[in-house]
N, C-alpha and C positions, 0 to 999 in steps of 0.2 A: 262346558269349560274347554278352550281350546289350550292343548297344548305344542310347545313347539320342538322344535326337534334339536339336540345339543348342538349339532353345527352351525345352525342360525346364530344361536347366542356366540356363540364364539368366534363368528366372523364379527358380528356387530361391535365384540368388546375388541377382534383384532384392528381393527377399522379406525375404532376411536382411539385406538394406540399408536397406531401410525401415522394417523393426523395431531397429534399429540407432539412428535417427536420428529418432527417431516423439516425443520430446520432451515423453514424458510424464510426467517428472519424478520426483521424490521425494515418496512419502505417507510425511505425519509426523504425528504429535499435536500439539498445541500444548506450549511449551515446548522441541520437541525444533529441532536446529540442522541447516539444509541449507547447500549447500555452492555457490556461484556464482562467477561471473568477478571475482578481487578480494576478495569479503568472502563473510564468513558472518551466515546469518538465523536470526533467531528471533523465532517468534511466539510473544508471549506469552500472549495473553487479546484474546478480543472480546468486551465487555461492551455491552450495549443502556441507553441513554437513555434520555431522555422528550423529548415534545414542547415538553416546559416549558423545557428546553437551550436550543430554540432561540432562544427570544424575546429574545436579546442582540442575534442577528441583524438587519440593514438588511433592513428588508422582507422580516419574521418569518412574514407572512401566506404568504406564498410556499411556506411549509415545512409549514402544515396537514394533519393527518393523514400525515405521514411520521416516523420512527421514526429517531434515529442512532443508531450502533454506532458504538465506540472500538477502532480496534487496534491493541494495543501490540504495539511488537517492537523488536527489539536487532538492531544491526548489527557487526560487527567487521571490520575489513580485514585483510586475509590477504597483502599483497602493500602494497610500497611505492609510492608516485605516486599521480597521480590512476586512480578505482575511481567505476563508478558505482551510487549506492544502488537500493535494492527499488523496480520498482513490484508494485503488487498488486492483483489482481480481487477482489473479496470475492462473494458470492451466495450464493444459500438456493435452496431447490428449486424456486422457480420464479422468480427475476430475478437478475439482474444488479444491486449496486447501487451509485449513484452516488456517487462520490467528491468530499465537500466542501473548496473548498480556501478556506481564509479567511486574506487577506493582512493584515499588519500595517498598522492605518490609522497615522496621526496626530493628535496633540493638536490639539480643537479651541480655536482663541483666541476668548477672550469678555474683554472690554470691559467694565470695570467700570463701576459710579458715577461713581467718583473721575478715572476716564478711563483709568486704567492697563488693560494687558493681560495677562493671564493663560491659562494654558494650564490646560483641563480635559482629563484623561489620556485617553486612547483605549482606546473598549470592546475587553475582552478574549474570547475562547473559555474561559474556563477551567479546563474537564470535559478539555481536549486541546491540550498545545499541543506544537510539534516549534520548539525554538530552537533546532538544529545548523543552520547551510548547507551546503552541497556543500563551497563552495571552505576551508571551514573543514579539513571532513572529506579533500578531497583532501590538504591539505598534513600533514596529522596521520602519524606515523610507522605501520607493520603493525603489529597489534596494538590501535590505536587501538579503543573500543567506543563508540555513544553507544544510548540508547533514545530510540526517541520514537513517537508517534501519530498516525495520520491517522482522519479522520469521514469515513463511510458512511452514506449516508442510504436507506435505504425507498423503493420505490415508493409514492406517495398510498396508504391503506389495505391496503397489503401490511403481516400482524403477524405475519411467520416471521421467524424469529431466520438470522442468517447459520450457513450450513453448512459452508461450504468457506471460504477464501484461496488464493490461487495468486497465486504469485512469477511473473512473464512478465520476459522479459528482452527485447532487441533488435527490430527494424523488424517480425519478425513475431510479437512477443509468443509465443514459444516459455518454456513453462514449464519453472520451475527444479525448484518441488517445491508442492505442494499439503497444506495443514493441514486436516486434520478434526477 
């Protein structure tokens, strides 16, 4: 009768615990649906820009020689109440890229001739925009679906196209599922 020693058993059950819990998530294609706290994701499409996108932007100069990507994806809630939407890593094989967030300005007033005031409409993004908010999306019944897109911008003269997306979820950005 062989017997074994306690720490053997107890590395093999640490083992199988941490490959258990290792949070590596779901590899999908794009298009295909992973499955998270509340709602379901899908990536649709990451399409590449131009630089010429940017120059709507306040202090456009800013953005030279960086490159945006558009990714689209569709959310559904799976569970009633409030649910919290995807965030998402985007990168290519050598960066990480950053996530552009561009807030809704306001109409600026311009002062005619005549003295009256008038409002001239507030520059848009409009290669991307996401009109859902949260609390919209909270109060929405299971089943609810909305699509929308976030901008990813390049490193200065980084011209690799994004390879990956990964869904991160909660305080330690543990992944949900990762699109190639």
């Amino acid at each position: 009768m062989k017997i074994r020693p306690p720490f053997v058993v107890l590395l093999a059950v640490s083992a199988a615990a941490l490959t258990a819990c290792s949070g590596s998530g779901q590899e999908l294609g794009y298009g295909e649906e992973a499955t998270g706290d509340g709602v379901d994701v899908t990536v649709v499409r990451v399409e590449a820009g131009s630089a010429g996108d940017l120059t709507s932007l306040k202090d456009a100069a800013k953005y030279d020689g960086r490159t945006p990507y558009y990714l689209h994806y569709r959310v559904t809630k799976t569970k009633d109440g409030d649910v919290k939407g995807p965030s998402f890593d985007v990168a290519n094989d050598k960066n990480r890229l950053t996530r552009l967030s561009i807030l809704p300005s306001f109409p600026t007033p311009t002062v005619g001739d005549d003295g009256e005031l008038s409002y001239s409409p507030a520059p848009k993004f409009e290669k991307c925009t996401d009109d859902q908010s949260s609390s919209d999306f909270n109060k929405a019944p299971q089943g609810e679906t909305y699509e929308a897109c976030s901008i990813y911008l390049s490193a200065e003269g980084d011209t690799s196209a994004p390879s990956e997306v990964t869904w991160v979820e909660g305080a330690k950005n543990e992944t949900v599922a990762v699109w190639k």
